[in-house]
C-alpha positions in Angstrom: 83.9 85.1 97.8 82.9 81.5 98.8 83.6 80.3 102.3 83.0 81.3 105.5 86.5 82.3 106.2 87.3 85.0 104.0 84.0 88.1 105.3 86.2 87.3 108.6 89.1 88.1 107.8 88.1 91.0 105.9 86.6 92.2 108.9 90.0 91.6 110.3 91.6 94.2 107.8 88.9 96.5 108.3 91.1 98.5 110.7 94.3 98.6 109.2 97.5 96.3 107.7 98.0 93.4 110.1 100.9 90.8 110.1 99.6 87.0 109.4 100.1 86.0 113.3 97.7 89.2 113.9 95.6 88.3 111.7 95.1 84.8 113.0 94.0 85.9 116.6 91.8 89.0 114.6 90.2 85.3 113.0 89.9 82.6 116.0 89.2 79.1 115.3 91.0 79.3 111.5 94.2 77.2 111.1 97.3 78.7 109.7 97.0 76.6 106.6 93.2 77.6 105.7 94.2 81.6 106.7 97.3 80.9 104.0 95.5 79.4 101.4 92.5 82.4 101.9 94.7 85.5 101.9 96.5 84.0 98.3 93.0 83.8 97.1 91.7 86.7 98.1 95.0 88.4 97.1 94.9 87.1 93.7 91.3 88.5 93.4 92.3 91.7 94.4 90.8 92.2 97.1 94.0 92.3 99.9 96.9 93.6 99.0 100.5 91.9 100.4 103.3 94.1 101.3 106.7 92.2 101.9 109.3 94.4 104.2 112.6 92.3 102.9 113.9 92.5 106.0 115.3 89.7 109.0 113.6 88.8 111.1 111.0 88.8 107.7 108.1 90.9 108.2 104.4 90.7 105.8 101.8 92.7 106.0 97.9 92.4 104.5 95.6 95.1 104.2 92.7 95.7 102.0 92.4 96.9 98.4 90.6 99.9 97.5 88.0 96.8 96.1 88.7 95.1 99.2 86.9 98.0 100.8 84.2 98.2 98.5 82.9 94.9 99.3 83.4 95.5 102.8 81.0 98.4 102.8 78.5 96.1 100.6 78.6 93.9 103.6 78.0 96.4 106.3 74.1 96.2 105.9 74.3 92.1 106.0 76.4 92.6 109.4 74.3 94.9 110.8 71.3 93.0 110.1 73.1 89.8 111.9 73.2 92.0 114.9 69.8 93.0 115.3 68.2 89.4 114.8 71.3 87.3 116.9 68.6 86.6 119.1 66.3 84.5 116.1 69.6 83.5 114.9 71.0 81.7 117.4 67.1 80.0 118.6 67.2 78.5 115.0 67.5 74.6 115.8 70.4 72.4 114.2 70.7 69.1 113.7 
C-alpha cells in the first residue's frame, strides 16, 4: 500500500463503484497513466474489484473489495487525526 496515490483513490471508492474518468476527477492532480497503473495494483492485491459491462460504447467499473473496506476503516482514525491537526500540518516548514 506504498504511494501516495492509492489511500486517495480508495477514498474515492468509499462511496460506491465509479467509472475510471470518475474516478480521475474523485482523485485531482493524478495522471491517467499513474491512476491505470494503481487500480491494476491494487486490483491484483485485492483490494478493488473491476467489473467490465461488455458493452459499446465500453463501460468499467471499480469498487472496493470486502478487504478493500477493511483497510479503509483502518485508515479512518489516521484521516480523522489529519483533520484535527491540518492546522500544525500545514505550518510544518518544507524545503
Amino acid at each position: 500500500m506504498g504511494g501516495k496515490w492509492k489511500v486517495l483513490i480508495l477514498w474515492g471508492l468509499y462511496e460506491g463503484p465509479r467509472r475510471f474518468g470518475e474516478l480521475r476527477r474523485e482523485v485531482p492532480g493524478i495522471s491517467e497513466r499513474i491512476l491505470t497503473l494503481q487500480l491494476r495494483e491494487m486490483e491484483k492485491a485485492g483490494l478493488v474489484g473491476r467489473e467490465d459491462f461488455h458493452q459499446i460504447p465500453p463501460k468499467v467499473e471499480y469498487s472496493l473489495t470486502d478487504f478493500g473496506s477493511s483497510l479503509l476503516t483502518a485508515l479512518r482514525p489516521l484521516g480523522k487525526w489529519g483533520r484535527e491537526h491540518m492546522a500544525r500540518i500545514e505550518a510544518i516548514p518544507r524545503d
